[in-house]
N, C-alpha and C positions, 0 to 999 in steps of 0.2 A: 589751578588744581582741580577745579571743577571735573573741567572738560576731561584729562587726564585719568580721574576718577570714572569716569562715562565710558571713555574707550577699550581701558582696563576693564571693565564691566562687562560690556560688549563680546571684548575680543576671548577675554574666557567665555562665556558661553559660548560662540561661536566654536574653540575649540572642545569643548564638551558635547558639542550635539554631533559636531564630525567623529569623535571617538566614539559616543553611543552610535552611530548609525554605520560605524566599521564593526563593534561588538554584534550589532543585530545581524549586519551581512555573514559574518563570520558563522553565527549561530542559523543561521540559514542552510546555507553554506552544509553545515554538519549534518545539519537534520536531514537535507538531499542526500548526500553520501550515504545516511542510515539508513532510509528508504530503501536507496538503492541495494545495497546491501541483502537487508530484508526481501528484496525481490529477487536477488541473485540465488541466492539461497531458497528461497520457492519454488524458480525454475530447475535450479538442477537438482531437488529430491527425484528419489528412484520409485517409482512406478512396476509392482509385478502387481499383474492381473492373473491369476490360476482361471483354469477354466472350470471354474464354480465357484466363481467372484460374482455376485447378485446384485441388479442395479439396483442404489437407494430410494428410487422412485416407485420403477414400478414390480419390483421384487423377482423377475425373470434371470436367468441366468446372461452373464457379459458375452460368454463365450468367444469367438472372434469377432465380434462385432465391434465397431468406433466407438469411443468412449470418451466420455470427460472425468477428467478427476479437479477435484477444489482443493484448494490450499488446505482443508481442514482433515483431507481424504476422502472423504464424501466420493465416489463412484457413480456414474449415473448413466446410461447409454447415450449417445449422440445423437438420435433420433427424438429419445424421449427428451433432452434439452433443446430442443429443435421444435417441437411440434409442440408444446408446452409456453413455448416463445422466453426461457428461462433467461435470465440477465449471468452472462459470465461472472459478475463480479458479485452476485447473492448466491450462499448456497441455495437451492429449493429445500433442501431437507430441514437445516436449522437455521436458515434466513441471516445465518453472519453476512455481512457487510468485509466485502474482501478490499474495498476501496477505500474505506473509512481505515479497517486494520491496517492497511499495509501504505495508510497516508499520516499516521502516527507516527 
């Protein structure tokens, strides 16, 4: 009876740690899709720029020049994220963290 007791014992946890560890894949699993998601939805917001849209940086007008825009809208010229050495995923204006938000 012992032994039989031990096995029994065993063999449910063994079965409990395989179902928690298809629960945590699963909930993995979700949260990647949600990301994803979240990023799909970033990329295709729409973008007008008038030509008296003002970078957030250095407050000159956009006009047709190359531009970056941030998740948050943030505006800023190409050049002046460039020569600044700004990180795509900070805005420079209000320092959000776009890797951290959109790794939630």
């Amino acid at each position: 009876m012992c032994i039989r007791d031990r096995l029994y014992s065993v063999l449910s946890n063994t079965v409990s740690m395989k179902r928690s560890k298809k629960i945590s894949r699963a909930c993995s699993e979700m949260d990647l899709l949600n990301v994803g998601c979240q990023l799909a939805r970033a990329k295709k917001a729409n973008i007008r720029v008038s030509y008296d849209k003002v970078c957030a940086y250095c407050l000159k007008k956009i006009g047709e020049k190359a531009f970056v825009v941030y998740p948050n809208g943030i505006t800023i010229h190409q050049h002046c994220s460039i020569s600044q050495n700004f990180s795509p995923f900070i805005c420079p204006i209000t320092k959000q963290n776009f890797e951290t938000t959109f790794s939630n």
